[in-house]
N, C-alpha and C positions, 0 to 999 in steps of 0.2 A: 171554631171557638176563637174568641177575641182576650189574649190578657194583657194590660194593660198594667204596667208598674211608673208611677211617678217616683218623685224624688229619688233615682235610681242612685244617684250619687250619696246618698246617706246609709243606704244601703249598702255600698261599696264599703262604706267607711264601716258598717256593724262587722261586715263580711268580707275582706278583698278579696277571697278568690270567687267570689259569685262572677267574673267576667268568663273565669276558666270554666266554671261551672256551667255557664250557658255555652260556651265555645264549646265543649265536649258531647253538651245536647244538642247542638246545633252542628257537628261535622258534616262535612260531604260523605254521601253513601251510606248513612245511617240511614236504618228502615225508620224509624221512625221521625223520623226528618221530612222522608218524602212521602212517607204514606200519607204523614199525620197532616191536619187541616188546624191545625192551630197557629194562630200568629202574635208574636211577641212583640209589644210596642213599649220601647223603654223612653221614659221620660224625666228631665231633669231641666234644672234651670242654671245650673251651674256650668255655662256653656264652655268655657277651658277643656272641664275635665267630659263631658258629653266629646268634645270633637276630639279628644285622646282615643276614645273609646275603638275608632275603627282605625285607626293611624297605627304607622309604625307596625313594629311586632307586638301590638297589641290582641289581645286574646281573640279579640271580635270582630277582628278585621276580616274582610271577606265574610262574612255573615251575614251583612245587611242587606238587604231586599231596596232595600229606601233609607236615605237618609235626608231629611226634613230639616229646614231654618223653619221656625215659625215669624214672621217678618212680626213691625209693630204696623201701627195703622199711620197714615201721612195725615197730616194735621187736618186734612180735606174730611178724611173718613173719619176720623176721630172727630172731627167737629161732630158731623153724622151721630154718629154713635151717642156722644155726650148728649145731645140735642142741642146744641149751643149753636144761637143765629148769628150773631156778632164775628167777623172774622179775624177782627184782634183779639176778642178774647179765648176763641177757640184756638188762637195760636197760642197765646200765654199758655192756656189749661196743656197744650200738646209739650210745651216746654217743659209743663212740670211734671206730667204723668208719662212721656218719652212714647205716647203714642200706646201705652199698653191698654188692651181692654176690660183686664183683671182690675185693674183700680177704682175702676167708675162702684163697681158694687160690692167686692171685697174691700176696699178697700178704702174710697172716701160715702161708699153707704149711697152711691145714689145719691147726693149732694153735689149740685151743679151749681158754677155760676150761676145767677139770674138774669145777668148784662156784664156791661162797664162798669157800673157801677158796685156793682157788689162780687166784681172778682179780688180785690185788697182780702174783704171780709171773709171772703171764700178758703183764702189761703190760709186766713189765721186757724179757721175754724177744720180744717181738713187738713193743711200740710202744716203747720206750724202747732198745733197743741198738741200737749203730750198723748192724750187719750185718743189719739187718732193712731191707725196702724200705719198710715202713708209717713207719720213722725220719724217713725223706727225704721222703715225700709231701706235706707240710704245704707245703714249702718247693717243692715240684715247683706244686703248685697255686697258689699265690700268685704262681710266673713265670708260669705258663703267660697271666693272663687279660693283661698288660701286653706280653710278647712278640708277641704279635699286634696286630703295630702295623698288618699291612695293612687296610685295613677296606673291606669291599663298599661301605659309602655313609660319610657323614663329616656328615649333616644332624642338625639335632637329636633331630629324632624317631627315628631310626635307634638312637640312641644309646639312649634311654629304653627300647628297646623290651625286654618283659620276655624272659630267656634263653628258649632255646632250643635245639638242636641241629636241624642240617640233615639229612636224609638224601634226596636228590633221585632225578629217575630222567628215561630218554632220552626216555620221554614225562614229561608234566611230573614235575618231581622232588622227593622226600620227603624233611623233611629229620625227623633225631631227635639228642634228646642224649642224652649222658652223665652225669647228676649223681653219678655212684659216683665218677666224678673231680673233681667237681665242688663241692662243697659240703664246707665246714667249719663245724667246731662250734667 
């Protein structure tokens, strides 16, 4: 069995000891650790507090099986993906969407440039008016990494440690991020 927790980090924030809490289901030499077949995949986009997660005297260190960067896409592939011919403007669209995949349909709705000519309009209509959700993200990401004020360890080197995203599991656990929510240009 597969469970699978997003926004782990909000989570943290209802609950801070859930990190202990999985640490304690998750010890070495617990039968149900090794018997059991279940694996825990924690996910967040808040990648600070994700790469705290295994660092340090953090609760959950040594417990991960895997720990995952989810990369973004290089302007190549994201052209790809967007469908976009044009190689300038699948560079602009990569400058503005930082390469994340989540944008193209959460987020600007499937709404592509059509050319050159209509990436200006593209932008008013997708990153520039308020009723778009890509309007507000800027401002979504810049809370997100300070609201997570609970933190697995609070040591120096914890802190330094480079992002990351967690995604764990009931044998040890995996962690992965998000940088499609993650990263601004």
């Amino acid at each position: 069995m597969r469970v699978v927790i997003d926004k782990f980090p909000y989570l943290v924030r209802a609950n801070p000891r859930l990190p202990s809490i999985i640490q304690n289901a998750l010890a070495p030499l617990r039968e149900e650790r090794d018997a059991g077949r279940t694996r825990l995949l924690l996910c967040g986009s808040a990648m600070s507090f994700m790469g705290r997660l295994l660092s340090g005297n953090a609760p959950l260190r040594g417990r991960a099986g895997l720990e995952l960067l989810v990369p973004t896409l290089d302007y190549r592939l994201a052209a790809e993906f967007w469908g976009i011919d044009d190689p300038v403007t699948a560079l602009k669209v990569n400058d503005i969407v930082s390469g994340t995949p989540a944008y193209r349909r959460e987020f600007a709705r499937d709404d592509t440039p059509s050319g050159p000519d209509d990436f200006d309009a593209w932008v008013i209509r997708t990153v520039l008016s308020r009723s778009s959700p890509l309007f507000r993200e800027a401002r979504h990401l810049l809370a997100d990494e300070p609201t997570c004020t609970t933190r697995p360890s609070t040591t120096p080197s914890s802190r330094a440690s480079p992002p990351a995203t967690t995604t764990g599991a009931a044998s040890p656990p995996t962690w992965a991020a998000n940088p499609a929510t993650s990263r601004i240009r």
